[in-house]
ZAPAKOL-433154 format. One record per atom (N, C-alpha, C): residue number from 0; atom name; x, y, z negated. Coordinates in steps of 0.2 Angstrom, whole numbers, always signed. Each point is the difference from the previous one (the first is absolute). Example, Ala and Ser with C-alpha at 12.3 -4.5 7.8 and 13.67 -1.06 7.14 Angstrom:
// ZAPAKOL-433154
     i   at      xx      yy      zz
     0    N     +66     -28     -39
     0   CA      -4      +6      +0
     0    C      +4      +6      +0
     1    N      -2      +5      +4
     1   CA      +4      +6      -1
     1    C      -4      +5      -3
***
This chain:
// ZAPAKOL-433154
     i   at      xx      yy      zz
     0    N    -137    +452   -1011
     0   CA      +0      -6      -5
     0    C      -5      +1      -5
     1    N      -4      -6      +0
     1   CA      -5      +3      -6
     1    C      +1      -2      -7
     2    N      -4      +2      -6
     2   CA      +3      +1      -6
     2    C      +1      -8      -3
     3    N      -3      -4      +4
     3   CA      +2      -7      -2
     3    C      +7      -4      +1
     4    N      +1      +3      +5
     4   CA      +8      -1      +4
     4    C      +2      +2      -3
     5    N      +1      +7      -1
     5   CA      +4      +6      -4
     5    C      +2      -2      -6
     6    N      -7      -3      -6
     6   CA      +4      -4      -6
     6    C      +2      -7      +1
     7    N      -2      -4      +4
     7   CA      +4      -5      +3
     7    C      +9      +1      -1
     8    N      -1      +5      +6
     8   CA     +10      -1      -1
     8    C      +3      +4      -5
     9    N      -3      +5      -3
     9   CA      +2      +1      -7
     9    C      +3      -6      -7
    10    N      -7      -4      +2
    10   CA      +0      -7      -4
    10    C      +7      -3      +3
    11    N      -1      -2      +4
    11   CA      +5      -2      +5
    11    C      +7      +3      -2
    12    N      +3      +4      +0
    12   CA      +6      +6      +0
    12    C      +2      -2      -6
    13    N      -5      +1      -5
    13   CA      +0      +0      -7
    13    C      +3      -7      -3
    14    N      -3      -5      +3
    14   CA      +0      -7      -2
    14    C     +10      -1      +2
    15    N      +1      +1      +8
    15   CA      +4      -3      +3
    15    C      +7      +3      -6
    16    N      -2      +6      -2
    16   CA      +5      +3      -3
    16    C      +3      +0      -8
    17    N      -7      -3      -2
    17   CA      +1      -6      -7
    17    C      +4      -6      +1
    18    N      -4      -5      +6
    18   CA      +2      -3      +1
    18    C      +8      +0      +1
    19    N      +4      +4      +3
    19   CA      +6      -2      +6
    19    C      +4      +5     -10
    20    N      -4      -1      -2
    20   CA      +4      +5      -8
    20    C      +3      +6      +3
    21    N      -2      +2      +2
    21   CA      +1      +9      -1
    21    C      -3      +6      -3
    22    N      -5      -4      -3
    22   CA      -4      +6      -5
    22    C      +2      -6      -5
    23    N      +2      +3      -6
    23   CA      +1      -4      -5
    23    C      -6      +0      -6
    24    N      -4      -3      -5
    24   CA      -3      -2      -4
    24    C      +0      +5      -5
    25    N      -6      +4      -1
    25   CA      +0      +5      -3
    25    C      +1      +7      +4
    26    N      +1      -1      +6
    26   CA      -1      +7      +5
    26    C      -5      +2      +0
    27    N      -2      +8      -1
    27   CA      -5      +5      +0
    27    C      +0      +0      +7
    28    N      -8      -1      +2
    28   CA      -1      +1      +6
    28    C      -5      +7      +1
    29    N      +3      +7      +2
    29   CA      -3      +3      -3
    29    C      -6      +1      +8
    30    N      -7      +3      -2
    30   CA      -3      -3      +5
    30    C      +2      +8      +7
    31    N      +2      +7      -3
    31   CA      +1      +4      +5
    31    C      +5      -3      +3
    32    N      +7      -2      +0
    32   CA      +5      -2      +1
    32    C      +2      -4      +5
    33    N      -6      -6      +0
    33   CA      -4      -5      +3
    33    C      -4      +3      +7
    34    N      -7      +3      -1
    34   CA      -1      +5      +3
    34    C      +2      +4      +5
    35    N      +7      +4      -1
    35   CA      +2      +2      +4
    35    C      +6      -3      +5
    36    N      +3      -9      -4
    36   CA      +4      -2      +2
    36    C      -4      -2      +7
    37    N      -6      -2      -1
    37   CA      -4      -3      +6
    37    C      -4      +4      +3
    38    N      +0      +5      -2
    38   CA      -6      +4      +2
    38    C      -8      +1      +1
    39    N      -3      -3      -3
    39   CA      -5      -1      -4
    39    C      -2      +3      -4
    40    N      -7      +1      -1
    40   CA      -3      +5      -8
    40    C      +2      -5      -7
    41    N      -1      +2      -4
    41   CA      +1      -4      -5
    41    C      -5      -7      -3
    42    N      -6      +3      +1
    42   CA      -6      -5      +0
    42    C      +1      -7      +5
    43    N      +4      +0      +5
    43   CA      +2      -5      +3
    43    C      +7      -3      -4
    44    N      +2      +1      -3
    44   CA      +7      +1      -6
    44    C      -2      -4      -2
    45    N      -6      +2      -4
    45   CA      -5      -3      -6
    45    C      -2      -6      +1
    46    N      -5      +0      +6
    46   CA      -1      -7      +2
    46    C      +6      -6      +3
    47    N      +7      +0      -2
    47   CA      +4      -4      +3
    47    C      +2      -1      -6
    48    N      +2      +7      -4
    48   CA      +2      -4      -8
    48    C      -5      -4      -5
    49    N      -7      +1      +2
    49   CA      -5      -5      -2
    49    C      +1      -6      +2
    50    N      +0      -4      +7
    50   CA      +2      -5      +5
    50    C      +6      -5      -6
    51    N      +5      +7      +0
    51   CA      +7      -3      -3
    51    C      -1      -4      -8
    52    N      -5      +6      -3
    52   CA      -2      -1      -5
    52    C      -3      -7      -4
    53    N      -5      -1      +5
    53   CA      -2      -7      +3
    53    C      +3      -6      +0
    54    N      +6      +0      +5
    54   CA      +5      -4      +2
    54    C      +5      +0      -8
    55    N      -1      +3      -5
    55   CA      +5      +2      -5
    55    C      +9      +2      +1
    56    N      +0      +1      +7
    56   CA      +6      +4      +0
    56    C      +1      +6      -2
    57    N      -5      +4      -1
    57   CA      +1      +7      -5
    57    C      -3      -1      -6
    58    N      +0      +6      -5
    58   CA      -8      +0      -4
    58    C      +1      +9      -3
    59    N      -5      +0      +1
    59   CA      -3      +8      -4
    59    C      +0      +0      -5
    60    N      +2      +5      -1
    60   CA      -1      +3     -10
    60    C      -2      +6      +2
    61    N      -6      +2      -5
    61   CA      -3      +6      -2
    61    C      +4      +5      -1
    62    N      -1      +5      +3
    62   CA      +3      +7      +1
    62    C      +9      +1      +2
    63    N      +1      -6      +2
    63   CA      +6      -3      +1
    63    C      +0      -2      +8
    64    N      -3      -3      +1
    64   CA      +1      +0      +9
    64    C      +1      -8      +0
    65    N      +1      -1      +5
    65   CA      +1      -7      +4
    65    C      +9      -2      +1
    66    N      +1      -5      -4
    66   CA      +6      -4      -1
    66    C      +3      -7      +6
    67    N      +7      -1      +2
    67   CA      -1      -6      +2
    67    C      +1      -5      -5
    68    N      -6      -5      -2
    68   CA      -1      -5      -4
    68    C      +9      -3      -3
    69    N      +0      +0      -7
    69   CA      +4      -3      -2
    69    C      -1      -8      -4
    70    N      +3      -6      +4
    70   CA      -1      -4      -1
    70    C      +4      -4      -7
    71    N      -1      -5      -3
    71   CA      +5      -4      -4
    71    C      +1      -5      +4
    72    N      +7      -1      -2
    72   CA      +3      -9      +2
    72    C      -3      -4      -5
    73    N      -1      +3      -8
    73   CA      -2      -6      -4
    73    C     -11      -2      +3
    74    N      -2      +6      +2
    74   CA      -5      -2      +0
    74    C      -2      -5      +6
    75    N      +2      +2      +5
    75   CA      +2      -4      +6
    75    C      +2      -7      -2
    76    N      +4      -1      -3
    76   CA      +3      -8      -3
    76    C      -7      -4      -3
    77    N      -3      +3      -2
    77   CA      -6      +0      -6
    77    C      -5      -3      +5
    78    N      -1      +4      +6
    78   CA      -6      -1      +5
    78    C      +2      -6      +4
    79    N      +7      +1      +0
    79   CA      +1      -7      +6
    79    C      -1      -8      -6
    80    N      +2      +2      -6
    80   CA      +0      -5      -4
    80    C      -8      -3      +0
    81    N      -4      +5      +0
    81   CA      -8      -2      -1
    81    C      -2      -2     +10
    82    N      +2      +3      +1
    82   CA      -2      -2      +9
    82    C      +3      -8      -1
    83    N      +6      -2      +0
    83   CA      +2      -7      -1
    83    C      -8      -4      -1
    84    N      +1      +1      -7
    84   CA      -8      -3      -6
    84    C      -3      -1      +6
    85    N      -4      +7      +3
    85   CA      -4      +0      +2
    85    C      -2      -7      +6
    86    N      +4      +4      +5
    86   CA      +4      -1      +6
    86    C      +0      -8      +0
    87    N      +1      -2      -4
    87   CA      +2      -7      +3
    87    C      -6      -4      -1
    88    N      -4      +1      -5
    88   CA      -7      -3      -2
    88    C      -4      +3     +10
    89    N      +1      +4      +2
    89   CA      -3      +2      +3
    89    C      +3      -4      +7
    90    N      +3      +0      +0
    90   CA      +6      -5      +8
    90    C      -5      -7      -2
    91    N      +2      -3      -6
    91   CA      -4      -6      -2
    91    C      -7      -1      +4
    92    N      -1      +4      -4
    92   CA      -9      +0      +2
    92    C      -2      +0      +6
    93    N      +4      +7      +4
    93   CA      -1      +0      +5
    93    C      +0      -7      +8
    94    N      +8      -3      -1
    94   CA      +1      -6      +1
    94    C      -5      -4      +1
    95    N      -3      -2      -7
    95   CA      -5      -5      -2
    95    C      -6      +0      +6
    96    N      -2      +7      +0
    96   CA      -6      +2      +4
    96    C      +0      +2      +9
    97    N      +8      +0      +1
    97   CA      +2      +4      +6
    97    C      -8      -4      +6
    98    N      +1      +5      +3
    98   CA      -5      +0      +7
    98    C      +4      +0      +7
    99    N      -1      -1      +6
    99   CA      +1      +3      +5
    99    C      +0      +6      +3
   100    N      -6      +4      -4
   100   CA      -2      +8      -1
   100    C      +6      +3      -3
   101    N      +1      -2      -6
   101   CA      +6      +3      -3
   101    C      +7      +0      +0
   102    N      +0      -5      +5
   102   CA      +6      -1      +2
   102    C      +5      +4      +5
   103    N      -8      +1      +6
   103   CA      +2      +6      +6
   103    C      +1      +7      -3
   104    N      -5      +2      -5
   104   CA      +1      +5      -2
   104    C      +6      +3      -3
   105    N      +3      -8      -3
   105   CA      +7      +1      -5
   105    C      +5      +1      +7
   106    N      +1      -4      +6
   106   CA      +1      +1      +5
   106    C      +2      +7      +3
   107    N      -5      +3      +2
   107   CA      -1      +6      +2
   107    C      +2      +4      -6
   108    N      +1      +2      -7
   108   CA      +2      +4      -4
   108    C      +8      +1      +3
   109    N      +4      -8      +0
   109   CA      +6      -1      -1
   109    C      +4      +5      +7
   110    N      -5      -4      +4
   110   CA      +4      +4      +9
   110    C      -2      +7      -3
   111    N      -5      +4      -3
   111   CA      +0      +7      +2
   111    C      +7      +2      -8
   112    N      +2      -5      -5
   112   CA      +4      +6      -2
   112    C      +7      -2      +3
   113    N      +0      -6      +5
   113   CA      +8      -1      +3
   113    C      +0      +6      +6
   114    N      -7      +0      +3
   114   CA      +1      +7      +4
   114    C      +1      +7      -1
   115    N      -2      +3      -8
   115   CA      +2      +5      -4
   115    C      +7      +0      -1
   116    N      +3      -7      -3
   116   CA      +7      +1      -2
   116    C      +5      +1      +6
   117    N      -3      -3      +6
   117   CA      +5      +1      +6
   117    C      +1      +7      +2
   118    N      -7      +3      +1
   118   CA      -1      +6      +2
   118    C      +4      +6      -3
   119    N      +1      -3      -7
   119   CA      +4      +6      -7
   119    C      -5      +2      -4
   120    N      -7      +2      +2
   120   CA      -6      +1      -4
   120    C      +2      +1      -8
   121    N      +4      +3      -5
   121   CA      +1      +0      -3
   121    C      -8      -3      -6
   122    N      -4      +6      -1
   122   CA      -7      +2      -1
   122    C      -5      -5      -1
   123    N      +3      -3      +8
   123   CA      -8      -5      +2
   123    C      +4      -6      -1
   124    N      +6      -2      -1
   124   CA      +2      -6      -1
   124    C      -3      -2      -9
   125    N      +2      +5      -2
   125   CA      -2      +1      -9
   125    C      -4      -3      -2
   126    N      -5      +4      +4
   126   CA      -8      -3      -3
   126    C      -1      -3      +4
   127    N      +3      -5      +6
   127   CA      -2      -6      +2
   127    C      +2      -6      -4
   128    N      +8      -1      -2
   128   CA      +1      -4      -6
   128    C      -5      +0      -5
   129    N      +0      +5      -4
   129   CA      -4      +2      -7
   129    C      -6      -6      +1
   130    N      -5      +1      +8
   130   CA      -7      +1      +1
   130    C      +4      -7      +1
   131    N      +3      -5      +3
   131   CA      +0      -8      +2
   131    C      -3      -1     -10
   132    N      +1      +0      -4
   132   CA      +0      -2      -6
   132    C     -10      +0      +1
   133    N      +0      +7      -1
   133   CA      -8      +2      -3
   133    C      -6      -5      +5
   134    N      +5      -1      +8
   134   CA      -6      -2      +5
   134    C      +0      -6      -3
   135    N      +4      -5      -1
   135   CA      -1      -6      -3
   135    C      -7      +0      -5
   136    N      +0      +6      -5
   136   CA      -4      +0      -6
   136    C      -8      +0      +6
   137    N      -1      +5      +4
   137   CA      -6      +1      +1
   137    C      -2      -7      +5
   138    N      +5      -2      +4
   138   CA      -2      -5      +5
   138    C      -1      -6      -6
   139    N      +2      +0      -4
   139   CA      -3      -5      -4
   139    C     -11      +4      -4
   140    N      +0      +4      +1
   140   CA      -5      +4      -1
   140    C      -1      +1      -8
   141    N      +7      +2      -3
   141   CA      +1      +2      -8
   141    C      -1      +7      +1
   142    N      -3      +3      -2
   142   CA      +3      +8      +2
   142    C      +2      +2      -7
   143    N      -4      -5      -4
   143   CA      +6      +5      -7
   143    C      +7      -1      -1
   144    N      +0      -7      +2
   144   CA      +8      -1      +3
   144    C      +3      +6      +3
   145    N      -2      -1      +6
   145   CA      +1      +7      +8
   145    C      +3      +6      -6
   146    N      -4      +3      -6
   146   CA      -1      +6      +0
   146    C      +5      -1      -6
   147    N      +0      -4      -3
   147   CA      +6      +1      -6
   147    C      +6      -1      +4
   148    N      +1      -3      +3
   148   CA      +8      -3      +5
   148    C      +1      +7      +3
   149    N      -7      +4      +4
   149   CA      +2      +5      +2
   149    C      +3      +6      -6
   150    N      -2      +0      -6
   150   CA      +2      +4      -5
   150    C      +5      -1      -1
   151    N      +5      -6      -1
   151   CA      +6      -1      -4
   151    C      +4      +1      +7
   152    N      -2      -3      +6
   152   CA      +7      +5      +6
   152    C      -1      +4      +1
   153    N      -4      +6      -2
   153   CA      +0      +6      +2
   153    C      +5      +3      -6
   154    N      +0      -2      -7
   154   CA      +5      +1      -5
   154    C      +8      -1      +2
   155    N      +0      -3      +5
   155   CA      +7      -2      +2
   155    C      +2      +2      +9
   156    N      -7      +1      +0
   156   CA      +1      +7      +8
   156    C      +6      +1      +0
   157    N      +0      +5      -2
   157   CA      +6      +6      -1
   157    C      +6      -1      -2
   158    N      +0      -5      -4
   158   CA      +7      -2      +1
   158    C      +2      -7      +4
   159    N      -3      -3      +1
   159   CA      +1      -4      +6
   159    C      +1      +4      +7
   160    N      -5      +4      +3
   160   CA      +2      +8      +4
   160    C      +5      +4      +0
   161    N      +4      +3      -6
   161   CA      +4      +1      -1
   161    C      +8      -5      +1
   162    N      -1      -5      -3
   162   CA      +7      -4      -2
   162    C      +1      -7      +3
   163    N      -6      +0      +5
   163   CA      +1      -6      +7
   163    C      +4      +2      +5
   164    N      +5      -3      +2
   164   CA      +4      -1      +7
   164    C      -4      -2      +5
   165    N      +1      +2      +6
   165   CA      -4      -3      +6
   165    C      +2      -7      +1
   166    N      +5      -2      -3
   166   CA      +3      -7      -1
   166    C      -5      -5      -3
   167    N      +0      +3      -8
   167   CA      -5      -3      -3
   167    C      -7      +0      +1
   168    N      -2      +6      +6
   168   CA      -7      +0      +2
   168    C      +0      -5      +6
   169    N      +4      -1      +4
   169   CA      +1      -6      +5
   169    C      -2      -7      -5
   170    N      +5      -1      -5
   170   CA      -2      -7      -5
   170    C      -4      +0      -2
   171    N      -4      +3      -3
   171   CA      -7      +0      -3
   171    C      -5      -2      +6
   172    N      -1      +1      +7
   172   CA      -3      +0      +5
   172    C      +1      -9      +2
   173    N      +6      -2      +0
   173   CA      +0      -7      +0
   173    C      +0      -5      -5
   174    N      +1      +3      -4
   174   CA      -2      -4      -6
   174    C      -9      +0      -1
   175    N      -4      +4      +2
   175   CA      -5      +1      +3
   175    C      -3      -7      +3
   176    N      +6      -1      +6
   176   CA      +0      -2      +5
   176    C      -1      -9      -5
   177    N      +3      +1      -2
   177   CA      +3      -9      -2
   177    C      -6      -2      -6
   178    N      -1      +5      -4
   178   CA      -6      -1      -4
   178    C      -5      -2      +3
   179    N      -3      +2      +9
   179   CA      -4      +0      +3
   179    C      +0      -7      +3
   180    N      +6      -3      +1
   180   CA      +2      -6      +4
   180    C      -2      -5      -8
   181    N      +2      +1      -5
   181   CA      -3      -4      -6
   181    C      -7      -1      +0
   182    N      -3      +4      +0
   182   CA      -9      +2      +0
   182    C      -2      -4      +5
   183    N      +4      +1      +6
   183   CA      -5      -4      +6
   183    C      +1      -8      -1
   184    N      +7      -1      -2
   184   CA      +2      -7      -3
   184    C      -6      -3      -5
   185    N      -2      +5      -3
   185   CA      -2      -4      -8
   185    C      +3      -1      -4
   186    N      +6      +1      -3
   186   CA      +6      -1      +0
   186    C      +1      +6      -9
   187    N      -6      -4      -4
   187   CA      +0      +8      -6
   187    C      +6      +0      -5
   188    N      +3      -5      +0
   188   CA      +5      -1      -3
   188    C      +4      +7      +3
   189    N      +1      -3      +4
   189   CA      +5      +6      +7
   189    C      -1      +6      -2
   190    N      -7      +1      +2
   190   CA      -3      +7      +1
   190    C      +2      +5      -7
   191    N      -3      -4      -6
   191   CA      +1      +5      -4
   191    C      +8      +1      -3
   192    N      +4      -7      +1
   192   CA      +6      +2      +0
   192    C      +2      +6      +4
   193    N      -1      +0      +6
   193   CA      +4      +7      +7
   193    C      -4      +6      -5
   194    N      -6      +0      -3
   194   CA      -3      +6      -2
   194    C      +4      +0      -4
   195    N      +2      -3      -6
   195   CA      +2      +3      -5
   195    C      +9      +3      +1
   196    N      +5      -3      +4
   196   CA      +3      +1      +3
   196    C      +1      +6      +4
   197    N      -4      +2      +5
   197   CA      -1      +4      +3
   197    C      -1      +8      -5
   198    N      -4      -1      -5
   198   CA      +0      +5      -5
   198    C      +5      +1      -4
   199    N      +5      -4      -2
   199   CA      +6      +1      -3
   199    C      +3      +1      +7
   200    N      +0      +1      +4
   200   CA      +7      +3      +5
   200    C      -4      +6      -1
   201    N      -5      +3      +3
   201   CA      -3      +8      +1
   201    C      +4      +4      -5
   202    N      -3      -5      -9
   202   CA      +3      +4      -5
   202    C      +9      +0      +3
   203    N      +3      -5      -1
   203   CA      +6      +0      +0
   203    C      +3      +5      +7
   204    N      -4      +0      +5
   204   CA      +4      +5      +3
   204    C      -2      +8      +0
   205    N      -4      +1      -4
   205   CA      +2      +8      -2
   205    C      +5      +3      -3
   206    N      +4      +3      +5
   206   CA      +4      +6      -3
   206    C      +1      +1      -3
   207    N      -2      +2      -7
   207   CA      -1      +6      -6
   207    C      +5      +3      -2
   208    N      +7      +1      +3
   208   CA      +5      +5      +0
   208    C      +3      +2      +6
   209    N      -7      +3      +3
   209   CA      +2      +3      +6
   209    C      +4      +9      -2
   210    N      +4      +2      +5
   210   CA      +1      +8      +1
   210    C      -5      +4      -2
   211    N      -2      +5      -4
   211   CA      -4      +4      -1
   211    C      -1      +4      +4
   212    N      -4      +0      +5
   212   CA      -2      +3      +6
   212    C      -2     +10      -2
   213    N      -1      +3      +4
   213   CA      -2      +7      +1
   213    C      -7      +0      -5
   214    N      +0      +8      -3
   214   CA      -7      +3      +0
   214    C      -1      +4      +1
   215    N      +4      +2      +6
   215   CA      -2      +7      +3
   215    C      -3      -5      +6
   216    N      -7      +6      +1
   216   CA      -9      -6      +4
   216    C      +4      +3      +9
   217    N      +4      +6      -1
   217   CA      +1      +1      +7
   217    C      +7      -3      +3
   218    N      +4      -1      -1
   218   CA      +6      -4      +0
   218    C      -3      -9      +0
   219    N      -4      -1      -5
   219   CA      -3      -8      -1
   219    C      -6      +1      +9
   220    N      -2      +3      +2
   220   CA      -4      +1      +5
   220    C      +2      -1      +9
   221    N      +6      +3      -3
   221   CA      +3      +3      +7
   221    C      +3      -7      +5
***
């Protein structure tokens, strides 16, 4: 296995384990620990908890080590409150201007995250919902849009990652789905109604008093 695979399913192992709540929010990820659990040197440790760090599932603190990212409900409230704002001006617009370019595209995004969610894909279903939002910005060719919409759902990653049901990852995929079927209608009325909609169920179906999962990394791994 080469070193790029190596941190792949590191990232991978790490993520599934966040996700599925069994490392809880605030777990010391220590990097020997890791390391030996996988078998690995450390430097390859290093480079996944960077990937992670990225992804804002974890974050580092100086002379402290590497943490699983601890998320707020109220700030997460806050960001789907502004995505709304956002989001619906952006459905609008979008609508206004639809192509038949953007439409396959919107097309093919929907089948690759109803293929993720079938599969179980926990990971790849994530940031395929996340990414149906941002594609819309770029296929309109806003990237400043793209890049702020990408900042505010990556703020609510981790707890969306965390505190979504495969249930509610199903729903979100068809609600996807119906948003899509407005667009192609023309139908902007509709569309930014499903968007807005859509974003109070995601909020509305997180968890946020799930069972306090493990912080032992080897029991959460196993």
């Amino acid at each position: 296995m080469d070193s790029s695979t190596a941190t792949r399913s590191i990232v991978d192992a790490l993520t599934k384990a966040i996700v599925e709540h069994r490392l809880h929010p605030g777990t010391k990820l220590a990097e020997q620990k890791l390391a030996d659990h996988f078998g690995v040197s450390r430097t390859l440790i290093r480079q996944a908890l960077f990937q992670l760090v990225q992804k804002r599932l974890i974050r580092m603190e100086p002379a402290r080590g590497a943490f699983v990212a601890t998320p707020s409900s109220d700030e997460a409230r806050q960001v789907f409150a502004v995505r709304r704002m956002v989001e619906a001006e952006m459905t609008r617009s979008f609508v206004r201007g639809v192509t038949p370019g953007q439409i396959k595209a919107l097309k093919d995004h929907v089948a690759e995250e109803k293929a993720a969610v079938t599969r179980g894909d926990v990971a790849g279903r994530t940031d395929l919902l996340g990414d149906f939002h941002v594609r819309m910005a770029e296929l309109m060719g806003n990237q400043v849009l793209a890049q702020i919409l990408g900042e505010l759902i990556s703020r609510c990653a981790l707890i969306t990652l965390m505190y979504q049901s495969s249930n509610a990852a199903e729903h979100s995929a068809e609600e996807h789905s119906d948003i899509l079927k407005a667009i192609i209608a023309k139908d902007e009325k509709l569309a930014v109604k499903l968007m807005d909609e859509h974003l109070r169920n995601v909020e509305e179906s997180l968890a946020l008093d799930r069972k306090v999962p493990s912080n032992d990394i080897a029991m959460a791994l196993a």
